[in-house]
Backbone as numpy.savetxt, mean C-alpha at the origin, in Angstrom:
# Nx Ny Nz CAx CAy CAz Cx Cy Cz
-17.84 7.38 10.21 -18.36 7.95 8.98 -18.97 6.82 8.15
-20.02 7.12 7.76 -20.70 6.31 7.12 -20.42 6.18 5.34
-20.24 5.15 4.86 -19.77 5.42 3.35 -21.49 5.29 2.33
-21.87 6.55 1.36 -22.81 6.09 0.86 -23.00 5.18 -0.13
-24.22 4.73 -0.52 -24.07 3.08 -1.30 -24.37 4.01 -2.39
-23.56 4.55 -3.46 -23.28 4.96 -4.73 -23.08 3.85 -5.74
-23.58 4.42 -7.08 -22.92 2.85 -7.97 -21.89 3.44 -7.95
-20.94 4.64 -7.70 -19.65 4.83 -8.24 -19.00 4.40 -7.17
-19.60 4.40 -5.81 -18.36 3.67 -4.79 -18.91 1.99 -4.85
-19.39 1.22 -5.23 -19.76 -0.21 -5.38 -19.03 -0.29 -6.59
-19.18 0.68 -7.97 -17.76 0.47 -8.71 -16.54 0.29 -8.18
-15.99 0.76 -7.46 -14.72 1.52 -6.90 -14.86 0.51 -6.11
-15.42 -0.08 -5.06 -14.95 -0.89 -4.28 -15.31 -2.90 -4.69
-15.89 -2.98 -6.05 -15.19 -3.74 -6.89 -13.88 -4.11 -7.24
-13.70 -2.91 -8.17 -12.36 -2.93 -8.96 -11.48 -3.35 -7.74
-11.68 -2.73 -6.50 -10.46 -2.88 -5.62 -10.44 -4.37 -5.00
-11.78 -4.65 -5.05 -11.59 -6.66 -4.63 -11.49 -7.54 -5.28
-11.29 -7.02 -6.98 -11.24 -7.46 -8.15 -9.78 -7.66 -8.29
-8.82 -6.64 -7.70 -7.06 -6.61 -8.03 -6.45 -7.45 -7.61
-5.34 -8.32 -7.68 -4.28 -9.41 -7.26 -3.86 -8.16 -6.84
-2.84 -7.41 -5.69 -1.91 -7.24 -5.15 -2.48 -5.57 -4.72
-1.44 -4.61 -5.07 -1.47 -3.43 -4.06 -1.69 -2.06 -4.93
-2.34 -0.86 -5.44 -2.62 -0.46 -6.05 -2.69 1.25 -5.65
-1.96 1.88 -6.50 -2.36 3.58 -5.56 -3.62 3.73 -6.39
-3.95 5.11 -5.85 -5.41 6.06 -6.03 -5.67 6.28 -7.60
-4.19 6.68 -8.21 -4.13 7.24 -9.46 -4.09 5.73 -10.29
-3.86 4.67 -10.03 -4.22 3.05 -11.11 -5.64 2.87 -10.41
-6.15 2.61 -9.83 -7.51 2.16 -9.00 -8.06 3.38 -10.34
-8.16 4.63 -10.06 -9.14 5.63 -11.55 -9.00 4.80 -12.81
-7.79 4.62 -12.89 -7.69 3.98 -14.44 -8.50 2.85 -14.90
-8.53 1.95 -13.47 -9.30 0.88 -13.85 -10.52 1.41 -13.55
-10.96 1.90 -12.77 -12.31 2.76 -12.74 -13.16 3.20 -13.55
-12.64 3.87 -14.29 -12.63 4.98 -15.28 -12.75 3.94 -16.78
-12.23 2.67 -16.63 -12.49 1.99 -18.18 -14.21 1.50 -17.49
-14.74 0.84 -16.31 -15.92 0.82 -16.13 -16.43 1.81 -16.73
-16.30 2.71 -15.61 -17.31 3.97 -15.74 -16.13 5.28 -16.71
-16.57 5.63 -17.62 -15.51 6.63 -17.91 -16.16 7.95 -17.57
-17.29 8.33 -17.02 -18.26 9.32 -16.83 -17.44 9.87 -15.54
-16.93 9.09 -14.82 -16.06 9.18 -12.69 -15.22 10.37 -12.52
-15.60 10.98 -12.22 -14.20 11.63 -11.89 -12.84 11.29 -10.93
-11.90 11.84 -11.00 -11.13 11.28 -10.31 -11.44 11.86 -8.65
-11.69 12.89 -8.60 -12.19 12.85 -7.20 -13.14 12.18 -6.74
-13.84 11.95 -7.37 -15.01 10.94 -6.72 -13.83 9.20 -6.43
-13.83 9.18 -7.43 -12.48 8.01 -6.76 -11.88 8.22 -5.51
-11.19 9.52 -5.68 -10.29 9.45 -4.23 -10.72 9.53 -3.49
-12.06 10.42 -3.42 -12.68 9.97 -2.39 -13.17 9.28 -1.36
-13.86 8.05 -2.81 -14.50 7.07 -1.85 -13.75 5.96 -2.15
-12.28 5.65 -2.09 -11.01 5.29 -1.29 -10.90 5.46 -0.18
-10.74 6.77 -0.09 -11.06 7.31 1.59 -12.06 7.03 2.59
-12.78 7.04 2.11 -13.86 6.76 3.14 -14.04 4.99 3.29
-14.26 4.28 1.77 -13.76 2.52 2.15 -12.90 2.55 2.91
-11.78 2.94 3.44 -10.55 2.36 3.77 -10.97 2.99 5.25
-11.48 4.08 5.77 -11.90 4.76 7.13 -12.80 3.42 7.66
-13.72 3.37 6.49 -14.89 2.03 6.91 -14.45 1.00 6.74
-13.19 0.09 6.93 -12.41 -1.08 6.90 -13.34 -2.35 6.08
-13.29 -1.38 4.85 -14.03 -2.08 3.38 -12.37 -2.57 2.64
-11.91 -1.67 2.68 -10.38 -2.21 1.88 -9.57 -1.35 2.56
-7.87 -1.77 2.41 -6.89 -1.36 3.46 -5.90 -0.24 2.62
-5.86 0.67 3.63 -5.04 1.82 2.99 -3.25 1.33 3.49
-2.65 1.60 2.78 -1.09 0.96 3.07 -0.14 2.63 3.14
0.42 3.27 3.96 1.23 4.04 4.18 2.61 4.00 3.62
3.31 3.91 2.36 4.30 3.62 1.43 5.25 4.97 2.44
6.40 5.13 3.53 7.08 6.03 3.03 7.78 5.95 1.82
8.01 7.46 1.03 8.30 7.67 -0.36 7.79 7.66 -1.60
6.24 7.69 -1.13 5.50 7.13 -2.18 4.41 7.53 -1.80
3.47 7.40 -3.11 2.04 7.49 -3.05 1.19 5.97 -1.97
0.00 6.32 -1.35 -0.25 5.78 -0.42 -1.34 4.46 -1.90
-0.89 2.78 -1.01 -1.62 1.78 -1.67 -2.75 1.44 -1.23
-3.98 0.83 -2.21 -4.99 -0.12 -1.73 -4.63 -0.97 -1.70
-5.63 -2.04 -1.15 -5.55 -3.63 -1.20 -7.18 -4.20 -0.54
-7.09 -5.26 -0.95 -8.44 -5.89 -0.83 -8.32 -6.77 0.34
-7.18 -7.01 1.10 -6.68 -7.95 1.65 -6.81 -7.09 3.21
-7.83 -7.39 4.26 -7.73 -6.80 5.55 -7.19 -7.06 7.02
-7.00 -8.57 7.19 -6.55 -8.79 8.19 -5.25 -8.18 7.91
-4.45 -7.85 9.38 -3.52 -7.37 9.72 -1.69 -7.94 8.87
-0.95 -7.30 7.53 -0.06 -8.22 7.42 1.32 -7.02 7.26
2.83 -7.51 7.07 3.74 -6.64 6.32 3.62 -6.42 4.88
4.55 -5.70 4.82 4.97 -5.75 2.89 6.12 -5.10 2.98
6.37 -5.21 1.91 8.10 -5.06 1.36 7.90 -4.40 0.08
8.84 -3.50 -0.18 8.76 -2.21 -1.31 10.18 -2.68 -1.93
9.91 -2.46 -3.35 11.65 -3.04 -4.36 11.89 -1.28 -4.49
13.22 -0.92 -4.17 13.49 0.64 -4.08 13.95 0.67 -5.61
14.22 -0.35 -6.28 14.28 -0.07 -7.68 12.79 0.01 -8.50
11.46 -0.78 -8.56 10.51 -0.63 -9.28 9.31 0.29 -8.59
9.77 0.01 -7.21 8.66 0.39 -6.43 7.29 -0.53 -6.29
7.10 -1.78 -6.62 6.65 -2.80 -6.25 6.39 -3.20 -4.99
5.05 -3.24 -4.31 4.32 -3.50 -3.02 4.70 -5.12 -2.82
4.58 -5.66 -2.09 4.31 -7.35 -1.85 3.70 -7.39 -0.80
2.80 -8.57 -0.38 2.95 -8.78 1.09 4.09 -9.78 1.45
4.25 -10.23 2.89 5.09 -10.43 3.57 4.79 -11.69 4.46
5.21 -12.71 4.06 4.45 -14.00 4.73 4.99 -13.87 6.49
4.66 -13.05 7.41 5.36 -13.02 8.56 3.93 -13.05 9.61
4.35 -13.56 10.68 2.53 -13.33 11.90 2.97 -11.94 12.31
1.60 -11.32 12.26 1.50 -10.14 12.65 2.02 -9.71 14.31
2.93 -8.97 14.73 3.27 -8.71 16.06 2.45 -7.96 17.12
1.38 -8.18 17.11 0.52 -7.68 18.13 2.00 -6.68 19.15
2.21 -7.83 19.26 3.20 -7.30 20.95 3.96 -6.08 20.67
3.92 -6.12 19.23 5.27 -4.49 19.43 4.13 -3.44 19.58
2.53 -3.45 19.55 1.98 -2.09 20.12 2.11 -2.26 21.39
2.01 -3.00 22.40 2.17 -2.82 23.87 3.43 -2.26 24.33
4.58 -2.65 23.33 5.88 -2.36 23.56 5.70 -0.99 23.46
5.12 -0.34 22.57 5.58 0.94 22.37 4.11 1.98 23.14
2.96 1.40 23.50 1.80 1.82 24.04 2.72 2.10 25.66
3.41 1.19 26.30 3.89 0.79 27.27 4.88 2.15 27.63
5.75 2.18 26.56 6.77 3.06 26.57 6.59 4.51 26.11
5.61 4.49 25.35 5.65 5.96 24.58 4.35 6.57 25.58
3.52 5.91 25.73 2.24 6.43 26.41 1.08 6.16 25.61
1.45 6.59 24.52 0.23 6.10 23.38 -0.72 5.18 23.30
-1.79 4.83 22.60 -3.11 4.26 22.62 -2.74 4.04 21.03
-2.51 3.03 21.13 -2.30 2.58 19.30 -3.30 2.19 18.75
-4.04 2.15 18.11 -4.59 1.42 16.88 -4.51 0.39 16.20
-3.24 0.08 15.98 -2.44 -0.90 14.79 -0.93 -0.23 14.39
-0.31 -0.87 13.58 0.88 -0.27 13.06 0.88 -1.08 11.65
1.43 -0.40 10.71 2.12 -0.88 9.28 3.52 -0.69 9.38
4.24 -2.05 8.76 5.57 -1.96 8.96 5.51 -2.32 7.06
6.50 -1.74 6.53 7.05 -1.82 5.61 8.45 -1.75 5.37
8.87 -2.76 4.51 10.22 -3.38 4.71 10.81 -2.71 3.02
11.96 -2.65 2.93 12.71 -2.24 1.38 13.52 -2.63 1.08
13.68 -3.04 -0.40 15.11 -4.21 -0.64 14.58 -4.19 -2.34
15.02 -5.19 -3.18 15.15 -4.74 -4.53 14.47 -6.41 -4.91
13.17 -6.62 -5.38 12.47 -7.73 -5.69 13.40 -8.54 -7.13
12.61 -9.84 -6.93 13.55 -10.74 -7.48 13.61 -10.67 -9.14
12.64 -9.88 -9.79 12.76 -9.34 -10.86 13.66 -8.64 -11.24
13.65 -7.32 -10.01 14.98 -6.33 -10.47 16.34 -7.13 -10.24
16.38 -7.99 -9.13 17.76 -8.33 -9.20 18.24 -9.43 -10.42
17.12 -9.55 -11.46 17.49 -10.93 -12.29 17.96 -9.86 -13.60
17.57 -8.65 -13.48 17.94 -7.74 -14.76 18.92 -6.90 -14.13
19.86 -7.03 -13.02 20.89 -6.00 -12.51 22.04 -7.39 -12.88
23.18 -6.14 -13.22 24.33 -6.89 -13.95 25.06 -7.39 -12.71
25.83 -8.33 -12.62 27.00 -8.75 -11.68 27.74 -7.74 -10.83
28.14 -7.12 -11.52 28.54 -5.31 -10.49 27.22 -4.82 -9.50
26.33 -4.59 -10.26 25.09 -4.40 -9.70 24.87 -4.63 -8.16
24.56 -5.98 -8.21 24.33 -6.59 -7.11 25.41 -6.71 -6.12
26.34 -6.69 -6.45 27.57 -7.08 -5.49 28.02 -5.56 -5.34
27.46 -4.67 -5.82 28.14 -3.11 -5.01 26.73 -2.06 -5.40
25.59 -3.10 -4.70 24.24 -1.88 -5.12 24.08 -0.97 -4.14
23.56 0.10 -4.28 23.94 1.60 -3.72 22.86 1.47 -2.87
23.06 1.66 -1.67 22.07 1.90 -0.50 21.17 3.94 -1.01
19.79 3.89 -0.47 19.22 4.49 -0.40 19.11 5.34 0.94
19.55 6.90 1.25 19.03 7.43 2.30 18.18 7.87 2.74
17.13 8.09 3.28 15.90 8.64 3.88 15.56 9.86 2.66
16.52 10.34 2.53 15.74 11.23 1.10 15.58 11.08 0.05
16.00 9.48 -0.39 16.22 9.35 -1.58 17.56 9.29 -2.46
18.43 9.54 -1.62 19.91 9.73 -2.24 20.81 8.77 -2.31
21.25 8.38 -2.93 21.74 7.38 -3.28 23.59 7.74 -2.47
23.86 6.83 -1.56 24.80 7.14 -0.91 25.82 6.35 -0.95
């Protein structure tokens, strides 16, 4: 799919090479939207969608969450704080080898994979009290605090 050369997607895919770090659909409008305040928000989400199809900027798969941009394309991890919900990347080399592992085993024709990691960033743990940290409540797949 071809993305068209709009000023509203050359806006939009500014703002997004303009950001330090990781950004959903609904902050990317906001900053959008102080450019251009005329945008709609679908036209945003849009042509999100289609940059990120045309490996202009990288769509990030958050389970639990709204899905992130980033300006940043070669292949990397990230790590999610289950207290702020804060993206990072992840200083690790990318594992090529676990798609063969699983191309190998599952049958599949992979693409790529996103791994995202969860734990509580060094902010939240500098404002969690002494109890806190030493008996913090694991998270279950739904959200429940167990």
């Amino acid at each position: 799919m071809k993305t068209r050369n709009t000023i509203q997607c050359f806006v939009i895919l500014e703002v997004v090479r303009g950001m330090q770090g990781h950004a959903t659909a609904e902050e990317i409008f906001a900053m959008v939207e102080r450019v251009n305040p005329r945008i709609s928000r679908a036209t945003v989400y849009r042509n999100l969608n289609r940059l990120s199809e045309n490996g202009l900027i990288r769509r990030i798969g958050v389970p639990g969450a709204a899905d992130r941009f980033e300006r940043e394309l070669n292949p990397h991890y990230h790590v999610k704080c289950v207290r702020c919900g804060r993206i990072s990347d992840v200083d690790l080399p990318y594992a090529d080898h676990l798609e063969d592992k699983v191309q190998d085993k599952h049958g599949y024709i992979l693409t790529g994979h996103d791994i995202v990691f969860s734990g509580i960033c060094p902010d939240c743990q500098r404002a969690m009290t002494e109890e806190e940290q030493e008996g913090a409540p694991a998270e279950s797949e739904a959200g429940c605090v167990l």
